[in-house]
Every structure is written in C-alpha cells, then in structure tokens.
Backbone as CSV, one residue per row, in Angstrom:
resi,resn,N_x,N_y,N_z,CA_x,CA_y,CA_z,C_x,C_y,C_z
1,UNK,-5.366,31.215,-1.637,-4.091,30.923,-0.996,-3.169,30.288,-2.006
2,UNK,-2.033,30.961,-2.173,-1.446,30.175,-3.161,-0.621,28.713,-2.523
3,UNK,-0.496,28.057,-3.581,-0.023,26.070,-3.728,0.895,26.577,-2.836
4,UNK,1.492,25.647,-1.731,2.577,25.896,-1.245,3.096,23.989,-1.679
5,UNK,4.116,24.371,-2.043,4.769,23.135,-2.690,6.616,22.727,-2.156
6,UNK,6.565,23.659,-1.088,8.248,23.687,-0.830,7.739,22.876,0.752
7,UNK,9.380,22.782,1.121,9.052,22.462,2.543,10.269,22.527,3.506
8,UNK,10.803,23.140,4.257,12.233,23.570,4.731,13.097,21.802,5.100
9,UNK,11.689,21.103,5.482,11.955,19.664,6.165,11.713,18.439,5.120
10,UNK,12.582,17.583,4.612,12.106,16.629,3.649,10.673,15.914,4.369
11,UNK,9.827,15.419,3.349,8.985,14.640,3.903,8.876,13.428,4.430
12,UNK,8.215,12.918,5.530,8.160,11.583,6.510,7.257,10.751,6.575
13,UNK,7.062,9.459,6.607,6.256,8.761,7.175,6.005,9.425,8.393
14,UNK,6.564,10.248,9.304,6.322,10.411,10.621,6.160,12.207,11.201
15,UNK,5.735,12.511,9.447,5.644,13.727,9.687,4.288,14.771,10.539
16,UNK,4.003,15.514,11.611,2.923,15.375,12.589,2.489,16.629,11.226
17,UNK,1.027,16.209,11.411,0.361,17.395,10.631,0.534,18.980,11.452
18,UNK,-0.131,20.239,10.964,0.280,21.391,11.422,-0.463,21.388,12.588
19,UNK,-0.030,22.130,13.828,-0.940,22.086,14.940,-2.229,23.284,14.645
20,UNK,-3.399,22.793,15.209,-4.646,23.615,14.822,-5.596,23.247,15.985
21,UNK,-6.747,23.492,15.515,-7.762,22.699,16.172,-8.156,20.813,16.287
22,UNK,-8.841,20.590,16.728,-9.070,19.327,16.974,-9.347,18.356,15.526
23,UNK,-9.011,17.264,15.130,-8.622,16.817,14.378,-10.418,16.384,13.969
24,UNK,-10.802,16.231,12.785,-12.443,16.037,12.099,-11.948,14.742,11.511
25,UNK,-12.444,13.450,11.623,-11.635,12.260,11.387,-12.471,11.979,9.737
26,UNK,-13.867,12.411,9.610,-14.233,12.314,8.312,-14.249,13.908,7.322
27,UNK,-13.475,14.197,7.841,-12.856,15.758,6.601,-10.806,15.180,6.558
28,UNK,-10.383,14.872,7.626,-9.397,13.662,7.110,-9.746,12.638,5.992
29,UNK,-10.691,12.082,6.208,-10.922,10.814,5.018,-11.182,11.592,4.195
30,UNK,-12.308,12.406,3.999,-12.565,13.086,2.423,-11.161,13.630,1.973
31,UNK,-10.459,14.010,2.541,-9.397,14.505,1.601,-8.305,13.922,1.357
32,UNK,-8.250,12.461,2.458,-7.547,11.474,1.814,-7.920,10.745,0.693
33,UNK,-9.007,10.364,0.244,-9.996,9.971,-0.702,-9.946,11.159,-2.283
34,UNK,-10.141,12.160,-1.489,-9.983,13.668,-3.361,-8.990,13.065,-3.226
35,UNK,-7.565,13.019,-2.545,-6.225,12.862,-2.609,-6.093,11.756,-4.137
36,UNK,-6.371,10.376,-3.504,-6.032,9.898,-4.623,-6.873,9.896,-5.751
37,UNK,-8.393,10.039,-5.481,-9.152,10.429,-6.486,-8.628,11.799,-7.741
38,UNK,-7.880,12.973,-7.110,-7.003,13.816,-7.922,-5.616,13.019,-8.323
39,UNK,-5.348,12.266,-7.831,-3.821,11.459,-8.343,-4.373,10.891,-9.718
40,UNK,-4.944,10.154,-9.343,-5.567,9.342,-10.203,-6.250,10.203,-11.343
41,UNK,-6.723,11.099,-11.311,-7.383,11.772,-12.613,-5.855,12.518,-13.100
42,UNK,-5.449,13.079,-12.257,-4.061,14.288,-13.070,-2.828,13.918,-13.112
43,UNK,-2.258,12.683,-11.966,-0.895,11.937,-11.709,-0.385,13.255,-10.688
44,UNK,0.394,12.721,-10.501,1.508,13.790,-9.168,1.554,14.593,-9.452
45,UNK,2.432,15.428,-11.017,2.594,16.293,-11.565,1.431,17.817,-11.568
46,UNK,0.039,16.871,-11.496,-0.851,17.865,-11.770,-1.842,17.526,-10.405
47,UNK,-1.221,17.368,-9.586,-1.930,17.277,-8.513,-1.733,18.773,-8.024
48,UNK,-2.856,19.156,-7.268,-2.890,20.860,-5.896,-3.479,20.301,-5.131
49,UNK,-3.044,20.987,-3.974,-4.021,21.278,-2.941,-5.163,21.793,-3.054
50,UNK,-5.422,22.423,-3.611,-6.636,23.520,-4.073,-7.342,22.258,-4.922
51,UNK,-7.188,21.589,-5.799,-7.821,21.080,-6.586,-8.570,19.424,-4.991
52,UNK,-7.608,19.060,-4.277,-7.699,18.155,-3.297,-8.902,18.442,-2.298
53,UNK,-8.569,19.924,-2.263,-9.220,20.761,-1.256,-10.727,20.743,-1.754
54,UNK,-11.095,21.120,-3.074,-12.228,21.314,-3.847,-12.860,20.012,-3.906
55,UNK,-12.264,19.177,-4.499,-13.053,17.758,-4.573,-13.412,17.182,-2.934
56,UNK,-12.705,17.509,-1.792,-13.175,17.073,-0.886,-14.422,17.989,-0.414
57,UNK,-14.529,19.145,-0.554,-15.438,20.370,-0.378,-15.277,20.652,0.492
58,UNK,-14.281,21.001,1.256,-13.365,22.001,2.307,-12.185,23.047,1.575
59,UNK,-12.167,23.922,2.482,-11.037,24.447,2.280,-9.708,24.500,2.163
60,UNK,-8.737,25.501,1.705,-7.674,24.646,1.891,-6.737,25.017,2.591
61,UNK,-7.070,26.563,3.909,-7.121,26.690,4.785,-7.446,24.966,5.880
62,UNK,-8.063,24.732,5.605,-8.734,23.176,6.254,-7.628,22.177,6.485
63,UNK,-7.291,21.952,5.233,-6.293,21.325,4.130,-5.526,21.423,5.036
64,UNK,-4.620,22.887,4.997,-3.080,23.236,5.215,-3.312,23.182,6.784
65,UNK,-4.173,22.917,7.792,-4.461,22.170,8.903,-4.098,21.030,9.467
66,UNK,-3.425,20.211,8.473,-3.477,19.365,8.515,-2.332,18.770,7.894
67,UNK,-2.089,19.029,7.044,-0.828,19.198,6.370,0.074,20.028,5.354
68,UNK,1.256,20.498,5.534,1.795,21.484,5.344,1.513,21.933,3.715
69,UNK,1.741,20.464,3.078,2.759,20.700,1.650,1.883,19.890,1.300
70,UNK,2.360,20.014,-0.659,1.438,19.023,-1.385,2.200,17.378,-0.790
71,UNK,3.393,17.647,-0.836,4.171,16.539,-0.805,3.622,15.912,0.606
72,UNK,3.519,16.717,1.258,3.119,16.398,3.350,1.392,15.522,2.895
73,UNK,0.675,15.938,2.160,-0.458,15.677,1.691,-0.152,14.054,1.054
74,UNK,0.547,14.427,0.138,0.633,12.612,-0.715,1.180,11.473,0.467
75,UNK,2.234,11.897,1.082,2.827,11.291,2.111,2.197,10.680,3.216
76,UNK,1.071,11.322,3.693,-0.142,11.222,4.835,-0.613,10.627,4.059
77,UNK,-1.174,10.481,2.453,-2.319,9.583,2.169,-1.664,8.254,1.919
78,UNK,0.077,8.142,1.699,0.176,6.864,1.237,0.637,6.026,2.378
79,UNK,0.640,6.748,3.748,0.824,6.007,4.848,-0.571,5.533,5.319
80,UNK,-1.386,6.552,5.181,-3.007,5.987,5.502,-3.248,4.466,4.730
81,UNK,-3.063,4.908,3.422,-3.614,3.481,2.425,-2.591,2.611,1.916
82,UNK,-1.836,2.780,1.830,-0.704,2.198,1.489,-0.486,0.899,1.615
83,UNK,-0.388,0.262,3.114,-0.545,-0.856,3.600,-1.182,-1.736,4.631
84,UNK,-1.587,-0.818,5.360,-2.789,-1.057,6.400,-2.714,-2.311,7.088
85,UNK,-1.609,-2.917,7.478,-1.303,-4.503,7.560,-0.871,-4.612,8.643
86,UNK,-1.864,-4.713,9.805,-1.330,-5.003,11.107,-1.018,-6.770,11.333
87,UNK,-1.328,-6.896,12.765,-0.401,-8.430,13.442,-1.506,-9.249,12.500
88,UNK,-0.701,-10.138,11.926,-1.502,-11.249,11.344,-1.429,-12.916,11.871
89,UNK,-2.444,-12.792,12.448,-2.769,-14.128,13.278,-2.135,-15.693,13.174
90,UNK,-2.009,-15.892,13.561,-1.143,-17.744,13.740,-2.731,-18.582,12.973
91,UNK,-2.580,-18.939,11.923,-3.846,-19.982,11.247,-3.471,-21.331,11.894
92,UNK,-1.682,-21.442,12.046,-1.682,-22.759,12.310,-0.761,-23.404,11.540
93,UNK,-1.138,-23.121,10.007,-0.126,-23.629,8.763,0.584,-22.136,8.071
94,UNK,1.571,-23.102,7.441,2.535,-22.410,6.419,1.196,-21.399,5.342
95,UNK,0.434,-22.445,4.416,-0.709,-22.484,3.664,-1.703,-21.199,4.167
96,UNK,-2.097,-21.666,5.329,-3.397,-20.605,5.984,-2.590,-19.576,6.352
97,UNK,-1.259,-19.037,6.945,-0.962,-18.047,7.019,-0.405,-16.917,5.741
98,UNK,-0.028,-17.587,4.600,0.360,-17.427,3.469,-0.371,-17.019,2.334
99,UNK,-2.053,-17.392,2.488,-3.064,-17.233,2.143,-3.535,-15.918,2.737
100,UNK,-3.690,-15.867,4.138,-4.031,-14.333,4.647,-3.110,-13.007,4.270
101,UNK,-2.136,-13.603,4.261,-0.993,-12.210,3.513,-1.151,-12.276,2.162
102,UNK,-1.579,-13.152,1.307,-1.457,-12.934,0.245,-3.098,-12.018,0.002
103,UNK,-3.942,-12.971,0.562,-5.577,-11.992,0.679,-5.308,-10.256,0.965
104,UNK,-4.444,-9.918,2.084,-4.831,-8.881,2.859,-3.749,-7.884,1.578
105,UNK,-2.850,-8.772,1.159,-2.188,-7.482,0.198,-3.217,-7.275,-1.014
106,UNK,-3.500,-8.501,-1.750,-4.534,-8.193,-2.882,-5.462,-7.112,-2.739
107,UNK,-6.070,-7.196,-1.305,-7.073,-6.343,-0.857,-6.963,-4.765,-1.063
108,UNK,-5.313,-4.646,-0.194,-4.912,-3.362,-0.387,-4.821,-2.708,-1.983
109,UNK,-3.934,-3.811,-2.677,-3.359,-3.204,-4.003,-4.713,-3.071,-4.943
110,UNK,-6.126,-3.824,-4.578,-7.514,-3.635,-5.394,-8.395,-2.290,-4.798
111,UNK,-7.656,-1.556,-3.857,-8.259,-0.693,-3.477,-7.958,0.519,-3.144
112,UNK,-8.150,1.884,-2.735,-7.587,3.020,-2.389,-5.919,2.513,-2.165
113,UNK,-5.376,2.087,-1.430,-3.817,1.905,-1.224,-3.081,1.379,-2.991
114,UNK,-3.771,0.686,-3.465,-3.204,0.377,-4.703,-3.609,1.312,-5.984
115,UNK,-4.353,2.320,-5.995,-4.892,3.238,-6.736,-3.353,4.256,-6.635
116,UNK,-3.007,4.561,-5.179,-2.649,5.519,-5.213,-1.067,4.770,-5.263
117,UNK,-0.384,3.473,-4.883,0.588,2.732,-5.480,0.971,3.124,-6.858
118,UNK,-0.151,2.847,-7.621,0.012,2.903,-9.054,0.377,4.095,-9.910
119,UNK,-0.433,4.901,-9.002,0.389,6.968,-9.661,1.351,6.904,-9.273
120,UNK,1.555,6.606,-7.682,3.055,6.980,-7.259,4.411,6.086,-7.946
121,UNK,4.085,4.777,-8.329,5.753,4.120,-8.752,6.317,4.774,-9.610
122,UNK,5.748,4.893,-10.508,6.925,6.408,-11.636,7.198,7.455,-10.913
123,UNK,6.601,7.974,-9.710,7.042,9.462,-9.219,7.943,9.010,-7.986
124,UNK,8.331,7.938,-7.668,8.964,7.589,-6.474,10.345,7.325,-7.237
125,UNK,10.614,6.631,-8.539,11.551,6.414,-9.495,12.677,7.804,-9.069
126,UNK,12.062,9.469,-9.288,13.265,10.448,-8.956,12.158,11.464,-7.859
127,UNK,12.175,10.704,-6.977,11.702,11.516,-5.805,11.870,11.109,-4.579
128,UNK,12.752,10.773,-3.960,13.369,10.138,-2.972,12.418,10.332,-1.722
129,UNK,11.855,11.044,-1.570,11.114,11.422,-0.671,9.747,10.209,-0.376
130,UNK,9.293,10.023,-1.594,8.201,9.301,-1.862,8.928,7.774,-1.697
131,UNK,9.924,7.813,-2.446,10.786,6.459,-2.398,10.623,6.234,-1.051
132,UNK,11.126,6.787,-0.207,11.671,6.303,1.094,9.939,5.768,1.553
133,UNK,8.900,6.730,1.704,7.541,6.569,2.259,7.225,5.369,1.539
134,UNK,7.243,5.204,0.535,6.334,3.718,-0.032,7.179,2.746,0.758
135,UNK,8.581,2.233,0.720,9.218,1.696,1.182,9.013,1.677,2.450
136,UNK,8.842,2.765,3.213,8.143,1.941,4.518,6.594,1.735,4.892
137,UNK,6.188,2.382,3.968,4.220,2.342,4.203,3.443,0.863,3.263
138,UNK,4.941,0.511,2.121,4.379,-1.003,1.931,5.523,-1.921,1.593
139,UNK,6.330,-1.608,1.708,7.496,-2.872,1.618,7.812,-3.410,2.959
140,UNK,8.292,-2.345,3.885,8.580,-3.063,5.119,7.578,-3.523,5.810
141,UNK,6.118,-3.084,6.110,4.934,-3.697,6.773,5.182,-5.656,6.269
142,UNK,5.381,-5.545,5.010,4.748,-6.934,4.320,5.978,-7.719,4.676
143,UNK,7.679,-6.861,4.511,8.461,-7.891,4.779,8.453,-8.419,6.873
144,UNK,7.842,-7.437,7.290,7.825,-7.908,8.523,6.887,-9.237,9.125
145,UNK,5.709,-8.969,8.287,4.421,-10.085,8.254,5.013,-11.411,7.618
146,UNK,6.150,-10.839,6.354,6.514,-12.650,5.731,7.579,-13.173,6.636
147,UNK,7.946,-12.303,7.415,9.244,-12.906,8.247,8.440,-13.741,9.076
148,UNK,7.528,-13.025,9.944,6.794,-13.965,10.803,6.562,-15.131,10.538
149,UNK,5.572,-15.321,9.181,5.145,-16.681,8.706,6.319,-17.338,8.670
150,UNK,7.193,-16.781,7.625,8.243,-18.020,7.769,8.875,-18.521,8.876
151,UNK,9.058,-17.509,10.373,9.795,-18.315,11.343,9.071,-19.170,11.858
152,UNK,6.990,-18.798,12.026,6.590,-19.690,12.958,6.647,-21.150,11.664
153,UNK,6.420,-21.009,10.546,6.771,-22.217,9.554,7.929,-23.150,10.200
154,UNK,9.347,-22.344,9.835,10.049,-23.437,10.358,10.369,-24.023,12.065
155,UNK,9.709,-22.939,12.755,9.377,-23.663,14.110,8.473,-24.807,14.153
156,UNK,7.440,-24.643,13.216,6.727,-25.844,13.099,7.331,-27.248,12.173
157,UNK,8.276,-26.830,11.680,9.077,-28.130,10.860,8.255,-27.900,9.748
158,UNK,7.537,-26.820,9.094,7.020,-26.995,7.712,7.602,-26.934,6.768
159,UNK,8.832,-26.424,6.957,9.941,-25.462,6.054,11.341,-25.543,6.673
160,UNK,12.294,-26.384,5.705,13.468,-25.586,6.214,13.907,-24.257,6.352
161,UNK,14.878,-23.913,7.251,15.315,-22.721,7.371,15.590,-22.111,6.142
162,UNK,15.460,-20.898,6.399,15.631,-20.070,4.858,16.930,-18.812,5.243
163,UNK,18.190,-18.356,4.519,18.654,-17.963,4.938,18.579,-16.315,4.905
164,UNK,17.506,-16.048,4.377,16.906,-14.431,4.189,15.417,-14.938,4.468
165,UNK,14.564,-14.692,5.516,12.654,-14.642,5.046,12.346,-13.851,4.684
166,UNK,13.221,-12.357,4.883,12.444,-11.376,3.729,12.055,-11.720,2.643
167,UNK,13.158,-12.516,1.820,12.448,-12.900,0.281,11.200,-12.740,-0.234
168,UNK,10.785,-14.012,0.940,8.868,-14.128,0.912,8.487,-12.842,0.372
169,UNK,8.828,-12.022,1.243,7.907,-9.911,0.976,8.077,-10.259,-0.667
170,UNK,9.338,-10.318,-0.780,9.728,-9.700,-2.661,8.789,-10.237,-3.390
171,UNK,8.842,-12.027,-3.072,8.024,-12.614,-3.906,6.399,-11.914,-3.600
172,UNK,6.197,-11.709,-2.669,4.562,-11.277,-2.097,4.311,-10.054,-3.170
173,UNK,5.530,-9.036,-2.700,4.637,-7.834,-3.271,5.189,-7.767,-5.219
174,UNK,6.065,-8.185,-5.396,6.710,-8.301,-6.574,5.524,-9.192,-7.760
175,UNK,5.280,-9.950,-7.591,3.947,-10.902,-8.364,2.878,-10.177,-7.623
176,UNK,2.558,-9.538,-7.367,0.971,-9.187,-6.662,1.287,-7.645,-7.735
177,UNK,2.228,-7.267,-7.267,2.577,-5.634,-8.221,2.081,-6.170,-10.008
178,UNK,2.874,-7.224,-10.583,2.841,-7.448,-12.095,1.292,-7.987,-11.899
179,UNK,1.162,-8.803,-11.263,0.162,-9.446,-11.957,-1.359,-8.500,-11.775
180,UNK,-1.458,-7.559,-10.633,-2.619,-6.382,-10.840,-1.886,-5.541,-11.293
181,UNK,-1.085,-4.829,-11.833,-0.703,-3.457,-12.122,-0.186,-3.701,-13.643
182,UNK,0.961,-4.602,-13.602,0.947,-4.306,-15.268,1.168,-5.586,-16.316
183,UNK,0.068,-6.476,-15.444,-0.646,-7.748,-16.754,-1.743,-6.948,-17.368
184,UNK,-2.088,-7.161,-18.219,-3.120,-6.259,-18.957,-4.491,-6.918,-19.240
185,UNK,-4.496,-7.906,-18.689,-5.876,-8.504,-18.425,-6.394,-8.935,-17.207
186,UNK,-5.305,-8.004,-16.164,-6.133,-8.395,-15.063,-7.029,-7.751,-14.543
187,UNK,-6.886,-6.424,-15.215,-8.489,-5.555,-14.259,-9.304,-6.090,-15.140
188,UNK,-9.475,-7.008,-15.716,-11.020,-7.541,-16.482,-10.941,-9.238,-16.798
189,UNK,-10.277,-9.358,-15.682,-10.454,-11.143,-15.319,-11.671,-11.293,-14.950
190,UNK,-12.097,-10.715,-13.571,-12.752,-10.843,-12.949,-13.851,-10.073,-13.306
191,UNK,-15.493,-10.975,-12.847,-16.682,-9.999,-13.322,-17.608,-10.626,-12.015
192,UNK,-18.477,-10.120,-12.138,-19.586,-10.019,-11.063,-19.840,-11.270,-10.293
193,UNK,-19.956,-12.436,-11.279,-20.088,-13.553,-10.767,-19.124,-14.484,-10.464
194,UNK,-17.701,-13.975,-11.037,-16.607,-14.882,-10.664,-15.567,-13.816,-9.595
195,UNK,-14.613,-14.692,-10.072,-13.304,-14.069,-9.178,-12.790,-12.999,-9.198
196,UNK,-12.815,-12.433,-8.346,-11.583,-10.671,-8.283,-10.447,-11.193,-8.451
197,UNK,-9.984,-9.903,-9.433,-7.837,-10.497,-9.887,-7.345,-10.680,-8.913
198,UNK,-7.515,-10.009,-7.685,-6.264,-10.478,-6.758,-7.146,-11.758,-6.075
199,UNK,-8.370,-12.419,-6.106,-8.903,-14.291,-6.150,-7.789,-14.812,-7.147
200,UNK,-8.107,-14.326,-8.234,-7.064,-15.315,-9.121,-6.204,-15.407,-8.534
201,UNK,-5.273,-13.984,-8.742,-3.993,-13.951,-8.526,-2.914,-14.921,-7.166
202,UNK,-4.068,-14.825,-6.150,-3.628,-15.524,-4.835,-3.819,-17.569,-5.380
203,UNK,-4.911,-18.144,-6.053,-5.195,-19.040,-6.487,-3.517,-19.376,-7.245
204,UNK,-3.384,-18.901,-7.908,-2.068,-19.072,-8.696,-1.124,-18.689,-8.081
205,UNK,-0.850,-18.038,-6.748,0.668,-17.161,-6.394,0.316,-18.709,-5.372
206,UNK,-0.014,-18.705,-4.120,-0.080,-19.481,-3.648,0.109,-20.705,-3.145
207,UNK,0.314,-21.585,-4.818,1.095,-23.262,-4.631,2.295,-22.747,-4.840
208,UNK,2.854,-21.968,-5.679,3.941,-21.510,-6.179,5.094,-20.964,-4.890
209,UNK,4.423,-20.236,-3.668,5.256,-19.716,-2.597,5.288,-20.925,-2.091
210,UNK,4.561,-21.806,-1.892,4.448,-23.039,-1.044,5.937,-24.069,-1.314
211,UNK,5.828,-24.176,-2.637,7.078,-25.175,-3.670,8.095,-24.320,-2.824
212,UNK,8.206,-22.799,-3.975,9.709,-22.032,-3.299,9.724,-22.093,-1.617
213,UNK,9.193,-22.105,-1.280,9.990,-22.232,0.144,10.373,-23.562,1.282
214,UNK,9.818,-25.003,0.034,10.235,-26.037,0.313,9.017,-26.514,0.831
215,UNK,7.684,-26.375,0.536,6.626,-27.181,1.515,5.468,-27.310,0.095
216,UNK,4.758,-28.315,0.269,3.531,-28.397,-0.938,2.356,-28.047,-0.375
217,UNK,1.600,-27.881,-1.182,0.024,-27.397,-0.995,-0.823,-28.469,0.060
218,UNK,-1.383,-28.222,0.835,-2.461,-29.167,1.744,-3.280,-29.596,0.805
C-alpha cells in the first residue's frame, strides 16, 4: 500500500480515527510505542507508516484503521503520551501540590511522552499542525494544573495574588524542557542507586518556584 502522507483535513488533537471494526486496545499501544520507537530511530522526516506498521507487527491496512495519515499517526501518539495529566489532588500546601506537578511532568518528559517531545520540537518549529497538537497535548494540560495550584495557594493565604498563574506552566515546563532535554549531563546524572534527572531536577526546580511566587520552602 503506498505511504499516504496528504490529508484533505489539517490534523487535530480531536481527530476520530477511520471507522472500521472494533478498536484492539493493545495493537493501539504497539503502534503507538513503533510510533515513537521509529521517531526516535529516523526523526519525522524518515518516519512511514509501513516502517510503524512493521515494528509493531501488524499491518498497515491495520494501521490505516485507525488512522488516516502519517501526520493523523504522530498526532494520536502525541496526544496519547504527550501529557497524560489529569485532576491533580488538593495535598493541602503550595509545596505538596507543586511537588506533584513537578513529579508527574518529570515522569512524562523521562518517558514515552518526552521521547517523542524531543523528535517533535524541531518539527513543530515549521509545521503548524504539530505546533498547534503539542500546545494542547502539553502546554495547556500543565498550564491548567498550575492555575489550579496557584488559586487554591492564594485562597489559602500562601501566596499573594499573581496577576497571570499561567506563568507557573512556563516556569514548569520551560526548566523541566532545558534541564532533561538540552543540559547535557542530565541523562547521566542519575544511576541505579541514586536519583533520576527529573529527582534532581524537581529537588532544585522546587525551592526556586516556591521564592518566585512569594512563599518559602516548609
């Protein structure tokens, strides 16, 4: 079957895969998984379906089941992994809630969602398409989670009012982006017996959001 790489419809976060048969939830994962596992070996450029299709060991008949285009393909995987960041719980403090967003992004960006982050930021640079999807599959999830913290913060008197809480997101994903993606000693901070980079990274981001937003460390 040849690559089909066009698409009459730009691509969506909210784009429904092709209608078929009943949906196989682990032939979904395998080929979300080749997905970035092929990103990651070839970058965007040299990504196929066929090649996605092969490493998952389905077809791509299977594939095009599911989603139309290569682009419909990257798009579905970076909404799958991307940010994965549902309601994040009331700890109580500024500190304990600030700590769980900072944990739950590290988590993402050390794993499938940040694998496939890392191919995509140069291809999102002139691809608007992708631009728009990262932007909502991990910028807006995180600025919605830092808004929270900060309002129940200054409901609690931990924090003065702030006159943007998005910020928080920038600072969240902006230092979490440099300091795993392009410090150059952070994929080998961490080893077996100590800390994972994004342990460090939260250890050190941590007092630092606390100061900027007017409150000190417990």
């Amino acid at each position: 079957m040849a690559e089909r790489t066009e698409s009459n419809q730009p691509a969506s976060a909210d784009r429904q895969p092709a209608r078929g048969r009943p949906r196989d939830a682990g032939r979904d994962r395998a080929l979300l998984e080749a997905t970035v596992a092929v990103l990651q070996d070839s970058g965007y450029g040299g990504l196929t379906t066929a090649a996605v299709a092969k490493r998952a060991g389905v077809s791509t008949a299977t594939l095009y089941r599911r989603w139309r285009s290569k682009e419909d393909l990257v798009v579905g995987t970076a909404v799958r992994w991307a940010s994965d960041l549902g309601p994040q719980p009331d700890t109580g403090s500024l500190e304990g809630d600030l700590a769980v967003l900072l944990r739950d992004k590290a988590g993402t960006m050390e794993g499938p969602g940040g694998r496939l982050l890392h191919v995509l930021i140069g291809e999102a640079a002139h691809n608007e398409a992708l631009a728009r999807v990262l932007d909502t599959a991990i910028i807006q999830p995180v600025r919605d989670r830092a808004a929270a913290v900060v309002r129940r913060a200054v409901a609690r008197g931990d924090i003065p009012p702030l006159q943007d809480a998005h910020v928080l997101a920038d600072l969240v994903v902006g230092s979490m982006v440099s300091r795993l993606f392009l410090t150059p000693d952070a994929a080998h901070s961490g080893s077996t017996d100590g800390p994972s980079s994004g342990e460090a990274a939260i250890r050190e981001l941590l007092p630092f959001l606390l100061r900027a937003l007017g409150a000190q460390p417990g």
